[in-house]
N, C-alpha and C positions, 0 to 999 in steps of 0.2 A: 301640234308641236308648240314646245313654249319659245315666245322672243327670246334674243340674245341678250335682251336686259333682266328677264326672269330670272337667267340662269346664273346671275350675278346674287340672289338673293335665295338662293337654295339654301336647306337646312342638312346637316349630317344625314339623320336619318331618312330623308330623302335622296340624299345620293345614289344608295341601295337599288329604286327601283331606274335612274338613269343607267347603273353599270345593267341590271337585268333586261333592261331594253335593247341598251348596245349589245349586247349577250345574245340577245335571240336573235336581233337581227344576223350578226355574224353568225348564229349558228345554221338560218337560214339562208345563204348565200355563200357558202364554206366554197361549197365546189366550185359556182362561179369565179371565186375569188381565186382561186387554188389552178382554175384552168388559167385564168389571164394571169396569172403569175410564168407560169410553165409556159405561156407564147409570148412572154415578155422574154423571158431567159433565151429562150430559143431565138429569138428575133435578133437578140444579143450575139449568141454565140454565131449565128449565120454571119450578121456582120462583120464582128471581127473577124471571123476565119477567111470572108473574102477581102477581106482588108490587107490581110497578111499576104495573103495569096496573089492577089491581081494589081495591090497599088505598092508595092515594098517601102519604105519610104527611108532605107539607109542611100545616105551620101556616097560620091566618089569614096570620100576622104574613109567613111566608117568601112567601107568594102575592101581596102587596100589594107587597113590595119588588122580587120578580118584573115585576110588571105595570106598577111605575113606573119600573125600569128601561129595560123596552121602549120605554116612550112615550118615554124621553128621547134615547133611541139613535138612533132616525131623524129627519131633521129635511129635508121637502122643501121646496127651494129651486125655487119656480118658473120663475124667471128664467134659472137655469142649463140647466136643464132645456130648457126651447124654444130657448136657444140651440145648445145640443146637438143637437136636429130639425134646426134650421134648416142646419147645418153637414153631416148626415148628408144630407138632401135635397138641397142643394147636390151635395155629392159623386155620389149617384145621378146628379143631372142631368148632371154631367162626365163621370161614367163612359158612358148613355147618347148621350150630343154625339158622343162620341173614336168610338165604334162606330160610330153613322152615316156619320161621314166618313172612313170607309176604303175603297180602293177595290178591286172585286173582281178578284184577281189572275190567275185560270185565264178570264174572257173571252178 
């Protein structure tokens, strides 16, 4: 290996055979490199998800504005609501009518 003062006095065409070195070595060590990625990730994702999971870390304060958010978000309309059945049954019942009164073709 050359010192770090060496590599201060490289030539262009020398660079060539430093990228060809780094090149093989990474092509040699691909998988190694590629597994400790994949249990780096992983070690990650376990973290956070028990992070989220067993330490929560919203406030009173963010929980209440949470919770009065939801209540104000839905708001059931009865009236629209059974008119909606009533239009859906409706339709059944047409759909069932149109079927009955068809008549069978291969008699």
């Amino acid at each position: 290996m050359t010192p770090i003062k060496d590599l201060k006095n490289i030539k262009i065409n020398e660079l060539g055979k430093y990228f060809k070195k780094s090149g093989n070595f990474l092509a040699k060590k691909i998988r190694w490199i590629m597994v400790l990625l994949v249990l780096i990730e992983a070690g990650y994702g376990i973290y956070l998800w028990y992070s989220y999971v067993y330490n929560p870390t919203w406030s009173e304060a963010r929980k209440q504005a949470y919770i009065n958010s939801q209540e104000n978000a839905t708001v059931f309309n009865k009236n629209e609501f059974d008119t909606v059945i009533t239009r859906t049954q409706e339709r059944d019942n047409a759909y069932r009518s149109n079927v009955a009164t068809v008549t069978d073709v291969f008699k």
